[in-house]
C-alpha positions in Angstrom: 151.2 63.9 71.5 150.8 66.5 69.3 147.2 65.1 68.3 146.4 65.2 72.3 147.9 69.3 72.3 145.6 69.9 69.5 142.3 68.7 71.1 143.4 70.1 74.4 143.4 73.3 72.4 140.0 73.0 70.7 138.2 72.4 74.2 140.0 75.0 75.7 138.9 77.2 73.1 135.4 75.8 72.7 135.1 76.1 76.5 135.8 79.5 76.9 133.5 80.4 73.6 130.3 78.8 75.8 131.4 80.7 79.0 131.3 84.0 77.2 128.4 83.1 75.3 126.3 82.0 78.4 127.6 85.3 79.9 126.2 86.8 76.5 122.4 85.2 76.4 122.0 85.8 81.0 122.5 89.4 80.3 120.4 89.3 77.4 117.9 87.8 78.7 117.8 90.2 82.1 118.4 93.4 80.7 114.8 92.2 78.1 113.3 91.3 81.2 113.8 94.4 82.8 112.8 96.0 79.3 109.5 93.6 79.6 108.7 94.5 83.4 109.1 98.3 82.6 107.0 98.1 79.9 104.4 96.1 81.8 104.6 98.3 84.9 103.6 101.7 82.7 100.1 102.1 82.7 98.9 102.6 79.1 98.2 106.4 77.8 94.7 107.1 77.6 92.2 109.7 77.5 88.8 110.4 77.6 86.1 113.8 76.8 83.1 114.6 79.3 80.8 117.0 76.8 78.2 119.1 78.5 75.2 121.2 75.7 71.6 121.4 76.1 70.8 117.8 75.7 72.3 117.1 79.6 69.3 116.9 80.9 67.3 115.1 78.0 67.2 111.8 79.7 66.6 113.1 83.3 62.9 112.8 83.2 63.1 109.6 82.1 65.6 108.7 85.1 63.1 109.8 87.4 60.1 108.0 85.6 61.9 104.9 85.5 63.4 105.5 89.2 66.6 104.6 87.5 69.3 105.7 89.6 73.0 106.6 88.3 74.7 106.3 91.7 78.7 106.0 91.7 80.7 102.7 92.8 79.8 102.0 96.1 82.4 102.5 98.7 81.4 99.7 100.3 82.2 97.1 96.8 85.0 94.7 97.8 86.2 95.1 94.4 89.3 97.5 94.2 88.5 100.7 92.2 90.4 101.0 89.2 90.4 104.9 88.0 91.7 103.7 84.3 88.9 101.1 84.2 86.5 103.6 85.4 87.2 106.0 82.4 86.8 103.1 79.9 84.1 101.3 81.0 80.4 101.5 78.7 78.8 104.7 79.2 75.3 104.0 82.0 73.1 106.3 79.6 72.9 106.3 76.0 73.2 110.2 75.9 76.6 111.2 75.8 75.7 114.3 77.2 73.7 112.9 80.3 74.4 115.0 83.4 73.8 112.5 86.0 76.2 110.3 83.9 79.1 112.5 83.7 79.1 113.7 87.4 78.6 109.8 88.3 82.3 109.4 86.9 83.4 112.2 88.4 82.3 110.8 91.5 83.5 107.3 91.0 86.8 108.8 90.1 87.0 110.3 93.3 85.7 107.3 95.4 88.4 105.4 93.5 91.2 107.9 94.7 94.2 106.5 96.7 96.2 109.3 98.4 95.6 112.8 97.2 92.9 115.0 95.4 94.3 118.5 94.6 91.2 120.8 92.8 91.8 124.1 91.3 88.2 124.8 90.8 86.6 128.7 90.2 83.1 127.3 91.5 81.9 124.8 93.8 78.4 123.9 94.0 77.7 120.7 93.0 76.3 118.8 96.3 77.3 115.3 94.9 80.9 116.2 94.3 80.9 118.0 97.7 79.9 114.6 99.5 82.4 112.4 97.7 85.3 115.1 98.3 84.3 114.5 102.2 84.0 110.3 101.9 87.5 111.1 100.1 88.5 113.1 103.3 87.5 110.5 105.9 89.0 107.7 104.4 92.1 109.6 104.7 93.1 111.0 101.6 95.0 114.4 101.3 92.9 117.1 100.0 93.5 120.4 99.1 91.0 122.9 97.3 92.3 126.6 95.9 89.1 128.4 94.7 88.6 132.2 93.8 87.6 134.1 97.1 84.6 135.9 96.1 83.0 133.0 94.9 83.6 130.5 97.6 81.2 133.1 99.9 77.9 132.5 97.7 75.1 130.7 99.2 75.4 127.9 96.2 78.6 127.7 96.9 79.8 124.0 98.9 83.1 126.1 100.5 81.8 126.0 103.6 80.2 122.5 103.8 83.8 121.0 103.2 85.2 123.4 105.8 83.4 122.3 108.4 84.9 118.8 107.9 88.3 120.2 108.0 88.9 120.2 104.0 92.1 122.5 103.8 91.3 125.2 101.5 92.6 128.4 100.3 91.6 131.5 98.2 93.8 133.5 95.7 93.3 136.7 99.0 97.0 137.5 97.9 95.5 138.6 94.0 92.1 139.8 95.1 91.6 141.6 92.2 92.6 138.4 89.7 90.5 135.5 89.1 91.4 132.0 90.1 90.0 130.7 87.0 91.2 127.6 86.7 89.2 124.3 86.7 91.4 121.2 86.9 91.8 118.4 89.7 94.7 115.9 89.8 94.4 112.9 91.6 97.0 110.8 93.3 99.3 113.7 91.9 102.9 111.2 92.8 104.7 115.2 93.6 101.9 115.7 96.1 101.9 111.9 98.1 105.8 111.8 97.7 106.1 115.2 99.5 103.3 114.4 102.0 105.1 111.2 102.8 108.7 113.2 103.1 107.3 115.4 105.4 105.4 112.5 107.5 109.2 110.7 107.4 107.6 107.8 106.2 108.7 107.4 102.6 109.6 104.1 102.8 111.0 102.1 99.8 108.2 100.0 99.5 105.5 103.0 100.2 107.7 104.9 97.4 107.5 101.5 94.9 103.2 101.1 95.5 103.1 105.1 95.2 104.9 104.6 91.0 101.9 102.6 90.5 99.0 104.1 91.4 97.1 105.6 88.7 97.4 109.3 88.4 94.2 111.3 86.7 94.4 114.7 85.6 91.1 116.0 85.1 90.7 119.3 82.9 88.5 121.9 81.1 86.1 124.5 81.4 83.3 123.0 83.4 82.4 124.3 87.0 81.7 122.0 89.5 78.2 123.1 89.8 74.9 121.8 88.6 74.3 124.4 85.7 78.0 123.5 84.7 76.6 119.7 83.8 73.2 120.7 83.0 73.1 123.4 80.7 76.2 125.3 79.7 78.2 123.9 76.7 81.5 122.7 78.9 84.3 120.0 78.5 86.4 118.3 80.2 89.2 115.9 79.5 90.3 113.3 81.5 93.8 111.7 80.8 96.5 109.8 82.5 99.4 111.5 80.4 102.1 111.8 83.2 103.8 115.0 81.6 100.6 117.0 82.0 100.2 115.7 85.4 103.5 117.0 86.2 103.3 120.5 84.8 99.4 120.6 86.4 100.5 119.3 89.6 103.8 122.1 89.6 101.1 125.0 88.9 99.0 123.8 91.9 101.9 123.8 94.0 103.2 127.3 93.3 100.0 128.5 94.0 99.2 126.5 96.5 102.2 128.2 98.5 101.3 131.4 97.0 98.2 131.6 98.7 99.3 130.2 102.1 98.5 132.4 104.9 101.2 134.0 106.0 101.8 135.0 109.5 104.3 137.6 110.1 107.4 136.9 112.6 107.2 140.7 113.5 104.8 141.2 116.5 104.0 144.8 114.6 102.3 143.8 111.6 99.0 141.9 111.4 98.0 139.2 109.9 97.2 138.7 106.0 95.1 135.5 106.8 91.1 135.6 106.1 89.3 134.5 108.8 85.6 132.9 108.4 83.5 134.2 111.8 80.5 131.6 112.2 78.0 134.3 114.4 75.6 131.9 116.6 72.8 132.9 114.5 71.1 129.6 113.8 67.2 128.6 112.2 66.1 125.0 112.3 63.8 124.3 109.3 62.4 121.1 107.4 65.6 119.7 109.6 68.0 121.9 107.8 70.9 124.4 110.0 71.1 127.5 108.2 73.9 129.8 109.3 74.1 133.5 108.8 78.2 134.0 107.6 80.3 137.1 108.1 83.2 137.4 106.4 86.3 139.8 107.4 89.8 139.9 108.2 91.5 140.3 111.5 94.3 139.9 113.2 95.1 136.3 114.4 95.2 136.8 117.6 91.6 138.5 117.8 89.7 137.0 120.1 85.5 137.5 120.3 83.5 136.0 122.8 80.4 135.7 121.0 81.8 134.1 117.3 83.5 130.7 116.5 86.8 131.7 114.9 87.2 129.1 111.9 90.5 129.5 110.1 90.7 128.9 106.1 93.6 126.6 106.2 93.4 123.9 108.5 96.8 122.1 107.4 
């Protein structure tokens, strides 16, 4: 009997020592899972230079000769554009300072862009850039430009190109007499397609879930977007996927972003503060090209001229 108690006692005992034990190893074993899937689901930190000197355009003539073209990832590739691949793959030239190279990643960074391209950029002229911002803008990614005023009115300068396919842009008006000098683009900021998607009322928990992993690219520096900016002034830029700089970049962009929003005033006294573009019907058709003669002013919203095509700034 008292052999029986005895075992009775050790199985009890044993028994409750694997129950707590199993309990032990499941958590274990899910909370190192969850530690794995984390781990797996952060992209890797990386980085990457873009260096622009008098040696950008070394290998051009030998582009040309050889009809070699650098063109960017096709949109039309089946295969999904990676941004992080994009920055790691083997350079195309074997200068490091090629100009056709470097805007070609540009460009494929911006062909491989998801959900939203937000450029702080002092000067836009580079026609390549231009066309891949608008591809960007037709496949229905969110773009928004801030550039310095006075600039965005020279004839180089690609402003009014991406106007006219509804690009929303705006112009530091509010500062005239300060430069918007900065040159940086995020893209697939997750501030800027989380607060899109809040406002559309469609952040969905899944939407939110594929938004976390989208790569995020903060692009950086002191290059223009123009042609002399790759071909001939000593530049850089740095490309990273650090997501506390994207943050604190995409923040900046935002404050002034709504510091430079037109602002139309409740009170039927005052006037408007928002610059209006006024396309005259001035047009000259040569070599197939539309040239238009631009006049730039400020009026009241409301103005109304019967011989001018009002275009506002800001079309969001």
């Amino acid at each position: 009997m008292k052999m029986l108690k005895s075992a009775s006692i050790r199985y009890t005992v044993y028994g409750t020592l694997l129950i707590v034990l199993s309990e032990v190893v499941y958590h274990s074993c899910r909370s190192l899972k969850n530690w794995y899937n984390r781990v797996q689901s952060k992209p890797k930190e990386l980085w990457a230079v873009i260096l622009t000197n008098q040696l950008s355009q070394l290998c051009s003539a030998k582009h040309q000769a050889n009809s070699r073209k650098l063109d960017a990832i096709s949109l039309n590739s089946r295969e999904a554009l990676d941004k992080i691949k994009i920055i790691e793959r083997a350079p195309v030239c074997a200068n490091p300072y090629c100009m056709d190279s470097n805007i070609g990643l540009i460009e494929d960074l911006l062909n491989a862009t998801k959900y939203s391209i937000d450029l702080a950029m002092f000067m836009i002229s580079s026609i390549t850039l231009a066309e891949a911002l608008v591809q960007a803008h037709k496949r229905g990614v969110i773009i928004r430009i801030i550039t310095n005023e006075a600039g965005a009115f020279w004839t180089s300068s690609r402003c009014l190109y991406l106007l006219k396919y509804g690009i929303a842009i705006r112009f530091n008006y509010p500062m005239p007499k300060k430069l918007m000098h900065h040159k940086f683009c995020i893209l697939d900021s997750p501030s800027t397609v989380k607060r899109f998607f809040r406002e559309k009322k469609v952040l969905l928990k899944i939407k939110l879930e594929e938004i976390n992993k989208v790569g995020s690219i903060l692009m950086t520096g002191s290059a223009n977007w123009t042609v002399q900016g790759f071909a001939t002034n000593a530049e850089n830029i740095l490309l990273t996927n650090q997501q506390q700089l994207i943050e604190q970049y995409s923040d900046e962009f935002q404050r002034m972003w709504e510091l430079f929003a037109p602002s139309p005033s409740k009170n039927a006294d005052r006037k408007s503060d928002c610059i209006q573009l006024i396309f005259l019907t001035m047009f000259a058709f040569e070599l197939k090209q539309l040239r238009l003669v631009v006049y730039r002013t400020i009026y009241p919203r409301k103005l109304r001229l019967p011989d001018a095509k009002r275009v506002c700034i800001d079309t969001n």
